[in-house]
C-alpha positions as CSV (number, residue, x, y, z in Angstrom):
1,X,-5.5,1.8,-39.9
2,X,-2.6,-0.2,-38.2
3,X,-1.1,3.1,-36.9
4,X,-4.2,4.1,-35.3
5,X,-4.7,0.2,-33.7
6,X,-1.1,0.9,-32.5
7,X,-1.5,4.2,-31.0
8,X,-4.7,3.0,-29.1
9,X,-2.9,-0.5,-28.0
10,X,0.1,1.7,-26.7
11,X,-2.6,4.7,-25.3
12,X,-4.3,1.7,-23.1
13,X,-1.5,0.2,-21.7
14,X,0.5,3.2,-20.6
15,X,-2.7,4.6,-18.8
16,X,-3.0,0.7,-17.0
17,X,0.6,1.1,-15.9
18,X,0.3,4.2,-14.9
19,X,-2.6,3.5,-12.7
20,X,-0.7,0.3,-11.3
21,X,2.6,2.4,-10.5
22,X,-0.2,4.3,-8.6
23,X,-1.2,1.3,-6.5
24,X,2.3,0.3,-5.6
25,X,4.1,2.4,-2.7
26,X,7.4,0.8,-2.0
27,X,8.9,1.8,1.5
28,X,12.4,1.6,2.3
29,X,11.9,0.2,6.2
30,X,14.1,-0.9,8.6
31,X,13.9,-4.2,9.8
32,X,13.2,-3.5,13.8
33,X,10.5,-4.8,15.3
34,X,8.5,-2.7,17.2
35,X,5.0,-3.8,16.6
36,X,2.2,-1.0,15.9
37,X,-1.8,-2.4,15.8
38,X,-3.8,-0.4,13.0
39,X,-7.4,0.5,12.4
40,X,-7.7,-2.3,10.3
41,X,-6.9,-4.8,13.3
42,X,-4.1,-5.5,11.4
43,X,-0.2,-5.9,13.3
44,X,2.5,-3.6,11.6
45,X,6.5,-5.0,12.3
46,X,6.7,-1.0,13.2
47,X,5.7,2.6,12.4
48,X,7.4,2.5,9.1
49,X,5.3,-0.7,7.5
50,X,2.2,1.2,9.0
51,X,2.9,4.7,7.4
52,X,3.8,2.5,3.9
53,X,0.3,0.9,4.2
54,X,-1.1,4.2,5.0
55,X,-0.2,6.0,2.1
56,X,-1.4,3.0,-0.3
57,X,-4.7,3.5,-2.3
58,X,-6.1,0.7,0.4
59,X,-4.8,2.6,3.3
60,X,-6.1,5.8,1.9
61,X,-9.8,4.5,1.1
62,X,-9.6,3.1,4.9
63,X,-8.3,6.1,6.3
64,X,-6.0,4.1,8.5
65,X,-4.7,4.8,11.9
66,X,-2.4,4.0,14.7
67,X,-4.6,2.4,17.4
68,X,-2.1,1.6,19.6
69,X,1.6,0.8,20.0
70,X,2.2,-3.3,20.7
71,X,0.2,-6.6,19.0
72,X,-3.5,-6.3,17.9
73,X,-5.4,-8.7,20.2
74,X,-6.1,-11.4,17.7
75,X,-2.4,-12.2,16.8
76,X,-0.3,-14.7,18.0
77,X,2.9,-13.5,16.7
């Protein structure tokens, strides 16, 4: 009975990091700042940070885009 309470402990918590490892998309990006506005009104530091954001299960639900190169309206920065 212990071996089976194991085998299910270690069944659900390789399927929960699995489905984690799926969330996180880690993006090697430079560090140049060439601003890129997305779908999501949301400012990008550049083309890179967008593309990572893209291919994340948030940016895949939203179907994100490039709306145009420069700020989005609403930000100061």
């Amino acid at each position: 009975m212990k071996i089976a309470w194991i085998f299910a402990s270690l069944a659900l918590f390789c399927t929960f990091y699995i489905s984690q490892a799926e969330e996180r998309v880690t993006c090697p990006c430079p560090r140049i700042y060439l601003p890129v506005c997305g779908s999501d009104d949301v400012t990008y530091s550049n083309k890179c940070e967008f593309e990572c954001a893209a291919k994340s299960a948030r940016g895949r639900s939203m179907n994100l885009s490039i709306r145009w190169e420069g700020r989005c309206d609403g930000d100061l920065w």
